[in-house]
C-alpha positions in Angstrom: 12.5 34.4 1.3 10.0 33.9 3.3 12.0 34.2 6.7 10.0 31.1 8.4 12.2 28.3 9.9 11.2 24.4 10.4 12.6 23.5 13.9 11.1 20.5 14.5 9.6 17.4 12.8 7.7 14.5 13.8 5.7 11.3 12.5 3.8 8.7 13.8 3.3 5.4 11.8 1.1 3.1 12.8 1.8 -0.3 14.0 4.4 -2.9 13.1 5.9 -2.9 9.0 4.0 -5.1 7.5 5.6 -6.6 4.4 4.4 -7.9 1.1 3.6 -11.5 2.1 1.6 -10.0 5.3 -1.0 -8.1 2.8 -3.5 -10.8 3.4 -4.2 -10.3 7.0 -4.7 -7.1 7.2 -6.6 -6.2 3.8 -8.9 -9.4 4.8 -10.3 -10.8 1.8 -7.6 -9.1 -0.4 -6.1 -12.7 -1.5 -9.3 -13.8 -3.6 -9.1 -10.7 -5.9 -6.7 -8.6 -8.2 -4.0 -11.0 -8.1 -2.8 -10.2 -11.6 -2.6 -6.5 -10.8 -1.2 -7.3 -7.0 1.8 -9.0 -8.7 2.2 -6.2 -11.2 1.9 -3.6 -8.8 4.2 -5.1 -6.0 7.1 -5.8 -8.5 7.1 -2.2 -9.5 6.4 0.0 -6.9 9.7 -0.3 -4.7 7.8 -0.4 -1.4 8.8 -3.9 0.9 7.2 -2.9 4.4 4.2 0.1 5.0 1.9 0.5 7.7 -1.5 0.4 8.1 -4.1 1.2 11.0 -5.5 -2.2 11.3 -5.9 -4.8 13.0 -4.7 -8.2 11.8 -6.6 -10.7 11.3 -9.7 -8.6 11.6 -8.9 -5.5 9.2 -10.9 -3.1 12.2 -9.4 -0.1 12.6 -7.3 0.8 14.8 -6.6 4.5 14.3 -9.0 7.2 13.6 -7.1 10.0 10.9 -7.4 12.7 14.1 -5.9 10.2 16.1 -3.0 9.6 13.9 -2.2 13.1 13.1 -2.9 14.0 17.0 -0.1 11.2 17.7 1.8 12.7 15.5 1.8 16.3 16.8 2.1 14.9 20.9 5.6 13.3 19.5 6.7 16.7 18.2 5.8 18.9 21.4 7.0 16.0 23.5 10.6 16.7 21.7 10.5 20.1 24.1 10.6 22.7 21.7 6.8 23.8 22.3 3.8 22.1 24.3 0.5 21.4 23.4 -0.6 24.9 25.1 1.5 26.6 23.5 0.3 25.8 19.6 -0.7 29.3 18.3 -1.6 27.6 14.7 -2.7 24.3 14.3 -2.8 23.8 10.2 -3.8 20.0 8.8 -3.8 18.8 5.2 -5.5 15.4 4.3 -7.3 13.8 1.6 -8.9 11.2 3.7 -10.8 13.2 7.0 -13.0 10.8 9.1 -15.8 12.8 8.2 -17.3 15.7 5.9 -17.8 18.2 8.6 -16.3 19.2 10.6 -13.1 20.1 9.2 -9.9 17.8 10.0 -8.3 20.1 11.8 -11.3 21.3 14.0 -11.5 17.4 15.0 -7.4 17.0 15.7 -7.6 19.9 18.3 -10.2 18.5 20.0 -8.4 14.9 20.2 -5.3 16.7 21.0 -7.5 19.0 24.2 -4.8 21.6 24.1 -5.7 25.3 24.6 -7.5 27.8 21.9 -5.8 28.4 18.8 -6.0 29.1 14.9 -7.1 25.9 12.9 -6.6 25.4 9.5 -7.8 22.4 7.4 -6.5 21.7 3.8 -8.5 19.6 1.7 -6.9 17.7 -1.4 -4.8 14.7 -2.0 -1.1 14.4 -1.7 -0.5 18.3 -2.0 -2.7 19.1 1.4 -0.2 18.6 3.7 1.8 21.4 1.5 -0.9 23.5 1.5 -1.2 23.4 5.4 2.3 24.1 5.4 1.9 26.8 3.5 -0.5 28.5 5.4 1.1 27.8 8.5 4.5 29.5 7.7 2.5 32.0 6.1 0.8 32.9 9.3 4.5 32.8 11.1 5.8 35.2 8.3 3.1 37.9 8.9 3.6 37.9 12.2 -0.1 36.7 12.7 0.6 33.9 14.9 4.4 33.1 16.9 4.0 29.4 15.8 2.2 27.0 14.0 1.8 23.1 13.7 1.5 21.9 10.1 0.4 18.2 9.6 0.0 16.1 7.0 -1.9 12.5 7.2 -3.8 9.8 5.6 -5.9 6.7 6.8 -5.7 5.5 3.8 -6.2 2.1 4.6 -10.0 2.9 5.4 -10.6 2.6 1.6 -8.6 -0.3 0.9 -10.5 -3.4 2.7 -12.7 -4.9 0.2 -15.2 -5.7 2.9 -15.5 -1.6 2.9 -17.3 -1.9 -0.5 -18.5 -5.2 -1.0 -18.9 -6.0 -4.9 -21.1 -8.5 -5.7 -21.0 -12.2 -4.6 -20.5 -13.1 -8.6 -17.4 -11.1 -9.0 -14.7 -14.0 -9.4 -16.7 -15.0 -12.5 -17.6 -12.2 -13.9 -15.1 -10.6 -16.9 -13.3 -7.3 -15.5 -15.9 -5.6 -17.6 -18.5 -5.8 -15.5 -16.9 -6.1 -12.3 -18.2 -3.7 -9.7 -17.1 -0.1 -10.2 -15.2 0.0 -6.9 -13.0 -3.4 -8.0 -11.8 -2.7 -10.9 -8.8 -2.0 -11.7 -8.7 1.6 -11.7 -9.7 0.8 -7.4 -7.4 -2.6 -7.2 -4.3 -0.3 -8.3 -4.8 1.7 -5.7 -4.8 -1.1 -3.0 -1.4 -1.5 -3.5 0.0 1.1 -3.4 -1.4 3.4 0.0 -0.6 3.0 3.8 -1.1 5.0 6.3 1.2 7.3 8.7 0.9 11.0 9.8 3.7 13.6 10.0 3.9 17.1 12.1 6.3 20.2 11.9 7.1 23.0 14.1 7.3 26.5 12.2 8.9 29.9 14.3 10.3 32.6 13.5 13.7 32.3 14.5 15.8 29.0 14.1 16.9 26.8 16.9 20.1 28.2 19.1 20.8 24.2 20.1 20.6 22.2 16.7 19.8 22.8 12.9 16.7 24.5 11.4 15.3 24.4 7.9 14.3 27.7 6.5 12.1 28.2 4.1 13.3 30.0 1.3 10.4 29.7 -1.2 7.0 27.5 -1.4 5.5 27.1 -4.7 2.3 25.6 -5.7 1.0 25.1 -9.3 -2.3 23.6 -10.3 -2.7 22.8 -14.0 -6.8 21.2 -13.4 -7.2 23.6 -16.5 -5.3 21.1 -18.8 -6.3 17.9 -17.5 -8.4 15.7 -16.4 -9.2 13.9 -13.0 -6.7 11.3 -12.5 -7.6 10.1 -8.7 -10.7 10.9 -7.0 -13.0 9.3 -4.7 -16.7 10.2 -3.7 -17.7 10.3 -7.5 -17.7 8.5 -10.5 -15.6 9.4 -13.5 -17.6 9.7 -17.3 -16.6 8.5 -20.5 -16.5 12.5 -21.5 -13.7 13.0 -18.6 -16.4 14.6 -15.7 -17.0 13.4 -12.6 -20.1 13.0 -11.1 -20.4 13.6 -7.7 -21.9 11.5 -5.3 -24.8 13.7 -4.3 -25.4 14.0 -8.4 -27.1 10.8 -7.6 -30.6 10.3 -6.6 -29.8 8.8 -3.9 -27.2 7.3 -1.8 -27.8 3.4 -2.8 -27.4 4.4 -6.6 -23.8 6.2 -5.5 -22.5 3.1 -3.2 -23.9 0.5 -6.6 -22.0 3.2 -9.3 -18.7 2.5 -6.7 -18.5 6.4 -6.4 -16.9 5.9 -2.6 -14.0 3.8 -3.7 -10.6 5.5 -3.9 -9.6 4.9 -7.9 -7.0 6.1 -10.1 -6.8 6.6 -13.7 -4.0 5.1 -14.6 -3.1 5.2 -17.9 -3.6 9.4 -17.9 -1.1 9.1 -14.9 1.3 7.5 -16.6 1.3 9.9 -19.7 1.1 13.2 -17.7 2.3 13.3 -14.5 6.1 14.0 -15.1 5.3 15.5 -18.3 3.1 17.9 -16.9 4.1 18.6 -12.9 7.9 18.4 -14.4 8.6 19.2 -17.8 6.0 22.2 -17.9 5.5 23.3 -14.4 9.3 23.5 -13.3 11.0 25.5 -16.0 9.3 28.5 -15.1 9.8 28.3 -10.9 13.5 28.2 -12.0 13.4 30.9 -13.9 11.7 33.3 -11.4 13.7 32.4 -8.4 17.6 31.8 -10.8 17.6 28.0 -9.2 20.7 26.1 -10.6 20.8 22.5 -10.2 24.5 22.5 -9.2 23.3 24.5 -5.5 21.2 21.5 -4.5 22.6 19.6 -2.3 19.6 17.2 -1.3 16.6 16.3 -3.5 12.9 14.7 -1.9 11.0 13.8 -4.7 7.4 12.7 -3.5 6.8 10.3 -6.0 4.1 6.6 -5.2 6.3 4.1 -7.0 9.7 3.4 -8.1 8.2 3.3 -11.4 8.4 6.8 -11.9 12.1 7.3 -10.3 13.8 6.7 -13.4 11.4 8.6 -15.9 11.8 12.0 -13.1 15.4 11.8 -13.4 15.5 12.1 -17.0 12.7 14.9 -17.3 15.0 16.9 -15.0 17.6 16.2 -17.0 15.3 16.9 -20.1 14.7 20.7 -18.7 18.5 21.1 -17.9 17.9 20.6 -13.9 19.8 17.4 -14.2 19.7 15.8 -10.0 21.9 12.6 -10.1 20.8 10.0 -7.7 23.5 10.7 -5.5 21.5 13.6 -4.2 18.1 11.9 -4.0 16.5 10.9 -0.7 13.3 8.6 0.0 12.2 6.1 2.4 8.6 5.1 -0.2 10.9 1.2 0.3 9.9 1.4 3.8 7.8 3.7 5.2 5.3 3.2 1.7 3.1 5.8 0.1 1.6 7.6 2.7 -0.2 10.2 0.8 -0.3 13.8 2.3 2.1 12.3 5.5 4.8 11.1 2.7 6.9 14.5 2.6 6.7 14.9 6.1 7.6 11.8 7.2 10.6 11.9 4.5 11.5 15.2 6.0 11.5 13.9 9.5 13.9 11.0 9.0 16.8 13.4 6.5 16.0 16.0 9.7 16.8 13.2 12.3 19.5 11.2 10.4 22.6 13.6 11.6 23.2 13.8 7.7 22.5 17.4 7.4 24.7 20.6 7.5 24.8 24.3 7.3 24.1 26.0 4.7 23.3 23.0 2.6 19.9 23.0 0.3 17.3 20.9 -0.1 14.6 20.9 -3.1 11.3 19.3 -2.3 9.1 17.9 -4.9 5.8 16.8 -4.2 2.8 16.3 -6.4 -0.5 15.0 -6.6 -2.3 13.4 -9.7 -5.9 14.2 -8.4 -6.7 16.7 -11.2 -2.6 17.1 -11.4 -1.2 20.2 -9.1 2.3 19.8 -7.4 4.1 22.1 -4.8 7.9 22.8 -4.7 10.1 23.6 -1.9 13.6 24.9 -1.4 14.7 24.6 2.2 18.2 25.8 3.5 20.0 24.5 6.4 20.5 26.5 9.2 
């Protein structure tokens, strides 16, 4: 027990919801390519409204990431329990920064112009914002800092404009085996399935005297890159023989942008065969084990998953390992909030946090995981 409490949660989405039939005006071009895999996707992901950090009509930006996740973290300190100045340990997870250097986090304080403190930036995919919690509660338990801010974000809508990475003017014509690398459909999967939002968490020492606190009980995170594969990536370009190339593996930048190596892509079909296979069937058993974890003591379950698609094949796995959840117990909000990457847990958090639903003593489990080269992070949280 790591004797760190959450005591305060916020997220900032960006925006209006924007439903499936408003796509079009905000991913502007979007409606003269994928349509096949646009109907596919939509029908089986679960999500009817996300948001995005554009501009309608136009597809410009409207949000930087730092600004989103600085949003983010002025809701939470506006909620009282700790200013801006008083931030001893700013820690940020994302997988898409606005730039290479300098870190995320670095770039958030300065938007947010609050006094000196710790930074922390986790690099990664869906699992950063864990690992920023991580080390942020971490810090709290060693009595290194008296608080810390962990965030979680993603612009991933940045990616997602097929003006970012024009193909060429041929492509309706040409067969999907020679469409350009950053429209095909390992990139047009992708499209429809990411938003973007930001989510921020307040961790102390001692829980609130006035309202409920989450303490962490144990954080786990498993990588199993060993076994597999890359399954999503972006700045590189995947091999027939698995690798990735990199994008400065290229001569130049030209011969990166013409291989599609900045397009956000996913592998799908490896996703489907490992992810609850491997982040659930082989990486669980053991956590449960170690800590004595019975199903029957959970009394909430937030499974981070990007589509309903994999609801029902997670319910049986866990069943399947003898960790059997029943629905009952499951909360989400991927319908309406979407997949917002390293911000979905968060953001899920927030709203169970703020629903009025929560009481003593009761226990949440936490899964989250990331298909990137497949790692995932667990949580159990008590109610305080």
């Amino acid at each position: 027990m790591m004797n760190v409490f959450i005591t305060d949660l916020a997220a900032f989405l960006p925006g209006p919801p924007i439903s499936n039939q408003e796509l079009d005006a905000y991913l502007i071009g979007a409606d003269r390519i994928s349509a096949k895999t646009r109907k596919i996707i939509l029908q089986n992901n679960g999500i009817t409204t996300r948001h995005y950090a554009l501009e309608p009509g136009t597809g410009r930006l409207t949000h930087s990431n730092r600004e989103l996740t600085a949003e983010a973290v002025r809701a939470l300190c506006a909620q009282g329990r700790c200013s801006l100045e008083q931030i001893a340990c700013l820690s940020c997870g994302t997988a898409s920064p606005d730039q290479l250097m300098p870190g995320h986090a670095s770039m958030v304080h300065g938007e947010l112009g609050a006094a000196p403190c710790e930074i922390n930036t986790a690099s990664g995919i869906c699992l950063s914002g864990i690992m920023a919690m991580k080390y942020g509660a971490m810090a709290v338990a060693m009595g290194l800092a008296d608080n810390a801010v962990a965030t979680g974000s993603d612009l991933s809508s940045s990616f997602l404009r097929p003006s970012f990475l024009k193909p060429p003017p041929s492509r309706e014509v040409e067969s999907d085996n020679k469409r350009h690398p950053a429209f095909s459909f390992e990139a047009d999967f992708l499209r429809w399935m990411l938003s973007d939002g930001a989510g921020a968490m307040l961790l102390e020492k001692q829980p609130t005297a006035d309202g409920i606190s989450l303490r962490i009980d144990w954080l786990e995170i498993i990588s199993q890159a060993h076994r597999q594969e890359t399954c999503m990536y972006a700045g590189g370009v995947k091999e027939e023989n698995g690798a990735v190339r990199g994008w400065r593996q290229y001569g130049n930048i030209e011969k990166a942008l013409a291989q599609g190596a900045f397009a956000v892509k996913q592998d799908a079909r490896l996703l489907n065969r490992e992810v609850i296979k491997t982040l659930v069937g082989d990486s669980l058993p053991p956590l449960l084990a170690r800590h004595g974890l019975k199903a029957e003591e959970i009394d909430w379950f937030l499974p981070h998953y990007s589509s309903e698609y994999f609801r029902a094949p997670l319910h049986d796995q866990l069943a399947a390992i003898d960790f059997p959840l029943p629905y009952e117990k499951w909360f989400t909000n991927l319908a309406t909030r979407g997949n917002t990457g390293a911000a979905s847990f968060y953001i899920m958090l927030q709203e169970l946090f703020a629903s009025g639903r929560l009481r003593t003593g009761e226990k949440i489990f936490c899964f989250i995981p990331e298909s990137g080269r497949f790692a995932v992070g667990y949580i159990l949280l008590t109610v305080v």
